[in-house]
N, C-alpha and C positions, 0 to 999 in steps of 0.2 A: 856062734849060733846066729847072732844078729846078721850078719855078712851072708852068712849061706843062707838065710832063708828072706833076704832083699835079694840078692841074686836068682832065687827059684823065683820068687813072684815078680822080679822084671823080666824073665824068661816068660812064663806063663801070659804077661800084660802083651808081649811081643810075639805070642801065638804060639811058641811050644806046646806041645802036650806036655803031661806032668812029667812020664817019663826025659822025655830028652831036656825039659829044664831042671832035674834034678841034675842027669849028667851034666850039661852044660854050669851049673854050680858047683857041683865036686871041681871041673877041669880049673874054673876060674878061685876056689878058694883053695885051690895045693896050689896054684902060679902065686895067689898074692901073699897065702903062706911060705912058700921058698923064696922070694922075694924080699921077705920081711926084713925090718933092721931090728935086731937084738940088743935092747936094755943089759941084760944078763944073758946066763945059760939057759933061763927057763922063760924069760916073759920078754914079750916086744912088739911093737903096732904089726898089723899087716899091712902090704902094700899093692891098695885096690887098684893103680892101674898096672901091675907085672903082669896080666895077662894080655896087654898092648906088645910086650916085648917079649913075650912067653912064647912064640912059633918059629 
């Protein structure tokens, strides 16, 4: 929750409208969630710059 919604308001500070920085934090919190390193099966940091190497 933290992460997607600092990513929609650094979108929105950098002039998106609301729509396109909601999408532009969905695209960026599934890159730094697939990215992630896994403590376990269930829990583990995200990894906020995977979407430098996400394209």
């Amino acid at each position: 929750g933290c992460t997607f919604s600092a990513a929609v308001t650094a979108e929105l500070a950098n002039g998106s409208d609301v729509k396109e920085a909601i999408y532009a934090a969905k695209e960026f919190i599934t890159a730094a969630i697939k990215g992630s390193f896994q403590l376990n099966e269930y829990i583990g940091p995200t990894k906020h710059s995977a979407h430098r190497f996400d394209k």
